[in-house]
N, C-alpha and C positions, 0 to 999 in steps of 0.2 A: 239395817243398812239397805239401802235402794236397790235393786236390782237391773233398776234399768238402765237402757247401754248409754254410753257417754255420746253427745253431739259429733266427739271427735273422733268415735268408731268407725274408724277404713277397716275393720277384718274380713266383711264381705268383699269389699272391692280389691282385694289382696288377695283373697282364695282367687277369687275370678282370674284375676292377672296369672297365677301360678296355676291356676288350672290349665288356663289355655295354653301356657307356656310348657308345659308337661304332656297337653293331649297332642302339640305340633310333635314332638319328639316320638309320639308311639304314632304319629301318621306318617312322620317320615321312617320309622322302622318298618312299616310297612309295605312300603314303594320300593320293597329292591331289586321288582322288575322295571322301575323308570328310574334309570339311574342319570338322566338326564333333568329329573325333576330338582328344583331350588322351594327353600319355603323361605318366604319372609313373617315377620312378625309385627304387630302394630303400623304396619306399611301402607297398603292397600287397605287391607281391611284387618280384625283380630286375627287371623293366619290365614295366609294365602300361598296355593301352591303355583310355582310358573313351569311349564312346559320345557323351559333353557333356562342356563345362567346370562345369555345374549339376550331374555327379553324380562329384566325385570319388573318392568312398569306394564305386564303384560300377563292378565293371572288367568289358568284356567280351572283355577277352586279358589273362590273366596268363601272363607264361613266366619258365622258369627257366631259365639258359643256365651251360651247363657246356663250359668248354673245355678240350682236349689236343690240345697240341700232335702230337703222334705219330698221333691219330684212331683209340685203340684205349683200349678199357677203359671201364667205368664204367657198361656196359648189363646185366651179367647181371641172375637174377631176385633175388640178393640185394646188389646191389652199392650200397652208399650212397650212388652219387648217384640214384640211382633213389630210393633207401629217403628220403633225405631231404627229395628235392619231395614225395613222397607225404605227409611229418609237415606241411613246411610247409601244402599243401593241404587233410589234414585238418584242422587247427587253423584254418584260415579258415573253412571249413566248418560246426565246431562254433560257432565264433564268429558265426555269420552275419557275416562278412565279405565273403564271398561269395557269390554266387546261382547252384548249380550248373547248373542249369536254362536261365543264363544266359549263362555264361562260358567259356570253353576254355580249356583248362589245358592249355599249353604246354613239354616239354621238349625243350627246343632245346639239342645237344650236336653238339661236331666228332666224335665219336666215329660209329661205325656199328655198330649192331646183326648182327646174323648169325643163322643159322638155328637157334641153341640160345637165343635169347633171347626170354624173352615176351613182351617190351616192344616186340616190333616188331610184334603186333597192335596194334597204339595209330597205326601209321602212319595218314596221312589216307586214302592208296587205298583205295575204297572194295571193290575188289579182294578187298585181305590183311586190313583191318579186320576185328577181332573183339574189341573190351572184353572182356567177358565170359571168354573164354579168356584174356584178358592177367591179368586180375583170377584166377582162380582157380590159375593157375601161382605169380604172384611173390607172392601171398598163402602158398601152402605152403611158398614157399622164406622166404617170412619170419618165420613160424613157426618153422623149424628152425633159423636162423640163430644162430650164440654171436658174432657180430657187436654190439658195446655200443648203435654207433650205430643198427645196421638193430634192435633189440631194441628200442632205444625207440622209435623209429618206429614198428615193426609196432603196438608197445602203442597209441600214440595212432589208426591208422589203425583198429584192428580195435575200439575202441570205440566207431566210429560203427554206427547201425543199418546193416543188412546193404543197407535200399536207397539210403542217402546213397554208402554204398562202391560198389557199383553205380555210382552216377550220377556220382559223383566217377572212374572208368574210364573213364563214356560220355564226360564233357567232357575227359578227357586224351587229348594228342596226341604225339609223338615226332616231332621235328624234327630226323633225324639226319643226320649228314653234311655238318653246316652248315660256313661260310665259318670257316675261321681266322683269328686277330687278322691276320696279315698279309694275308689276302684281303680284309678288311673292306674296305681302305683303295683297292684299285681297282674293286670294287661299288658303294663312294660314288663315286669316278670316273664310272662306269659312269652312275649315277643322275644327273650333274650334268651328262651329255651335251650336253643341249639347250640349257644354258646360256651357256656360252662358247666359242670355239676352241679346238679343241684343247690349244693350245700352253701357255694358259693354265690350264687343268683345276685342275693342283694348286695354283695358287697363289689361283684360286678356294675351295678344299676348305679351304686350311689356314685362312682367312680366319674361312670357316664354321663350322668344327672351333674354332677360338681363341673363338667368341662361343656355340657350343651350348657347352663345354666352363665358361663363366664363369655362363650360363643355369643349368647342370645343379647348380654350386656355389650359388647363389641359391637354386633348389628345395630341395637338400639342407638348407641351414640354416633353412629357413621365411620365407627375404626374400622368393621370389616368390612365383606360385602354385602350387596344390597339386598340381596338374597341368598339363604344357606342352602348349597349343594345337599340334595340326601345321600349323595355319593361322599359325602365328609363327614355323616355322622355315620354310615356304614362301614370307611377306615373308619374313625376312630373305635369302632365296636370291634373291631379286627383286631388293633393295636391291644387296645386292654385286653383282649382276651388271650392276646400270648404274651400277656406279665402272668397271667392265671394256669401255664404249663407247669409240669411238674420240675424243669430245669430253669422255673425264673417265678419274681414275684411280682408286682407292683411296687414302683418306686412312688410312692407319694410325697416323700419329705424332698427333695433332691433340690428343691427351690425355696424350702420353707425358713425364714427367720426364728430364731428361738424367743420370746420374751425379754424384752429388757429391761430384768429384773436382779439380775445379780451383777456384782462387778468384781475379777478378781479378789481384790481386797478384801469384799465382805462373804465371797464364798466359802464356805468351810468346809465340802463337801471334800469326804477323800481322795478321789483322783485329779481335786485343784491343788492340793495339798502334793500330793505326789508330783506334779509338777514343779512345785515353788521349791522343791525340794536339792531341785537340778538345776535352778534359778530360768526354767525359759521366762521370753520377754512377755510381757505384758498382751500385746497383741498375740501370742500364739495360746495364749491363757485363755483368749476371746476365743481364737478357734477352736480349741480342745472343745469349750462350753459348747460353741453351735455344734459342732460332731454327737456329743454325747447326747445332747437335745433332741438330735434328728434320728440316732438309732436309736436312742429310747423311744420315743415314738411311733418311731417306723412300726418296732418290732414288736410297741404295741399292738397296734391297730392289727400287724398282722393274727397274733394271739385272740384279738377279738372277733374279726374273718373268718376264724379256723384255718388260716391258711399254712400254718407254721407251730408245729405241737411241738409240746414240749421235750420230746427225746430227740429231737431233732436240732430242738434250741442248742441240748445238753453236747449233742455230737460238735457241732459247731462251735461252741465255746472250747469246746475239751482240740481242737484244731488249733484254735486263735492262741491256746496256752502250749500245745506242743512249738507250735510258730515261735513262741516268747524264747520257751525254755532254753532251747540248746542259744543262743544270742546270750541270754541270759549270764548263762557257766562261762561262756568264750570271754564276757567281759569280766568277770570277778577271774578270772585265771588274770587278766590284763593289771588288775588291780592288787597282787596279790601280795603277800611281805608290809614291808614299812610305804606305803604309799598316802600322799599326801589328802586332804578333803578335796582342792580343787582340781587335783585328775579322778580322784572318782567321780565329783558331779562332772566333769568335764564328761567321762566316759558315759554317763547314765544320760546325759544329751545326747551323746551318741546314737546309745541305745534307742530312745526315744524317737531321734533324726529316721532311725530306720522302721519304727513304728508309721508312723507319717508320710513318711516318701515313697519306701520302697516294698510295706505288706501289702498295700491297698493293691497293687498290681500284679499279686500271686493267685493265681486262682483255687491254690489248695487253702487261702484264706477266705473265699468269697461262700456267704450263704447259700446260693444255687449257683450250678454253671453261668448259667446265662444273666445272675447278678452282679454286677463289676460296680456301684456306685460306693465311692472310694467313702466317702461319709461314714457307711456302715462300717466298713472293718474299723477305723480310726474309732468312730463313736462307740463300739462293741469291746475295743481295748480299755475305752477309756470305763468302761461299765466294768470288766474287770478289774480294770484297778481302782476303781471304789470299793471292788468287794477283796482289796487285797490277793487277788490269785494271779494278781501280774507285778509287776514294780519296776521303777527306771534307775534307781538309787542302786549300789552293791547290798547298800544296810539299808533298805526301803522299812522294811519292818520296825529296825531299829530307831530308824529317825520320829517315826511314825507314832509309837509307845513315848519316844521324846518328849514329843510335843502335845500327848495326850496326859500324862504324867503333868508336862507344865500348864496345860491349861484348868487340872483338878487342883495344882496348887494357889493358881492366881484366883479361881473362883474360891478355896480356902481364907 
């Protein structure tokens, strides 16, 4: 079988996209002495930073970030990606999109320059700096170039007057030797030190990364704003990190849809069973499922965070069942003697009614102090009584042996 890549391989140009959109996140972690700074994305240029949220169309960082994997290639005097931030930049330029005077022009690449490249006077060290020599090299190499792409570039670069190119030099920088898409991701570690324990880091990050990443699609379509305050990804590093106190967790399910894959009717699972038992309607059958849905999940993920161990699980369950219990006895006292099937399901609706309405709002029912989303206790009943150590029925058990009984005889 062939090994080589399909015609229709975008996975370079998809790292690239998610690179750059993951290194804006750790520059804006960074700026949380200019908390008046905005970043936009695919705007101005691959990410641009502005001064204000008043001046979006007005950037005092633009960069352009080119990543390889391997950390070679892409630096000579006429190599297109050099040739091609230069088009981009001049065309801002001609456009006054730009304000050279005011801006720094960023190429930020994994690659490394070397001693035969001009591009690495453009480095920041004040050292090796020299525009001027940078500009007069990769100017003659683009001149000479039979390169399609560096040809039209050089066209558009060399049409500016001679001191816009000059100062379009002065404000270019070379950012080489930068972080690879795989480094990215423990420099944001890195940057999110201060926020949590250790232990917790990445499940801090992904939290962050799931909500910049839904942010970043808002700005690209024109729902948000036109540039992202870094003072709004610095709340939200705030926010998450007091779900991660010891009196609260992260709520990630709280908006989540469960799969619509089961329907009453074909659900067999035992605490749908415990419901139909008591006859609720059809619609609240639906919600018991997204409850159960959402604390099972929840309180996976937490289990996989390490945010939530298991003797803690246990304490918490062993609560949701003291909760039941004494309800439990008050309603079989209610039931007690010759009493008919439809006041005891009547009664076990009851019961139920007060599962639903009025535990979620107890907080000797709530997993941490400071977690109240009513999902979980509902969905964490509902997880017990699949495993039987809760029931709405007086004869919950009985019913239950019932219909396990009839359904060995009907497959008989």
């Amino acid at each position: 079988m062939s090994s080589s890549p399909s015609p229709y391989d975008a996975s370079a140009s998809a790292l690239g996209y998610f690179y750059q959109c993951r290194y804006a996140l750790l520059l804006a972690l960074t700026r949380v002495d200019e908390p008046d700074y905005c970043v936009s994305i695919e705007k101005l240029d691959d990410v641009a930073f502005h001064a204000s949220p008043d001046t979006p169309g007005q950037a005092a960082e633009l960069l352009q970030f080119k990543h390889h994997s391997n950390r070679t290639g892409g630096l000579g005097d006429s190599s297109p990606d050099v040739w091609k931030s230069l088009k981009i930049w001049s065309e801002a330029a001609r456009q006054s999109r730009i304000d050279l005077a005011r801006s720094s022009l960023c190429l930020l690449t994994t690659s490394r320059a070397n001693d035969r490249n001009a591009v690495r006077f453009l480095r920041p060290a004040s050292s090796t700096r020299n525009p001027l020599q940078a500009l007069d090299k990769i100017t003659a190499a683009g001149a000479k170039s039979k390169n399609s792409v560096v040809r039209d570039a050089y066209e558009c670069f060399a049409s500016l007057p001679l001191a816009q190119r000059q100062a379009l030099f002065h404000s270019t920088y070379l950012l080489d030797g930068a972080l690879t898409a795989a480094e990215v991701e423990s420099a944001l570690g890195a940057a999110l030190h201060y926020a949590v324990h250790p232990r917790h880091r990445t499940a801090l990050l992904q939290r962050l990364e799931g909500w910049w990443f839904q942010t970043v699609v808002r700005h690209l379509g024109d729902e948000g704003p036109p540039a992202i305050p870094v003072s709004l990804v610095q709340g939200r590093v705030f926010e998450i990190q007091e779900d991660f106190r010891r009196e609260n967790l992260p709520d990630d399910q709280w908006n989540v849809a469960p799969p619509d894959d089961a329907s009453p009717d074909d659900d067999g699972r035992t605490f749908v069973r415990q419901l139909l038992i008591i006859g609720v309607t059809a619609a609240r059958l639906s919600y018991a499922q997204e409850d159960h849905y959402r604390a099972f999940a929840q309180r996976s993920r937490w289990a996989k965070d390490e945010l939530l161990g298991f003797e803690e699980v246990a304490r918490y369950e062993s609560r949701l069942v003291d909760g039941w219990r004494e309800r439990f006895a008050i309603m079989r006292e209610c039931v007690e003697g010759e009493c008919d099937e439809p006041t005891k399901t009547r009664q076990g609706r009851n019961l139920y009614d007060w599962i639903v309405t009025e535990a979620p709002s107890r907080p000797a029912l709530w997993v941490r102090p400071n977690f109240s989303s009513e999902y979980l206790t509902r969905g964490s009943y509902h997880m017990l009584s699949d495993q039987l150590r809760v029931g709405w029925h007086t004869e919950y058990d009985r019913h239950l042996s019932i219909d396990a009984a009839g359904s060995e005889e009907t497959e008989t």
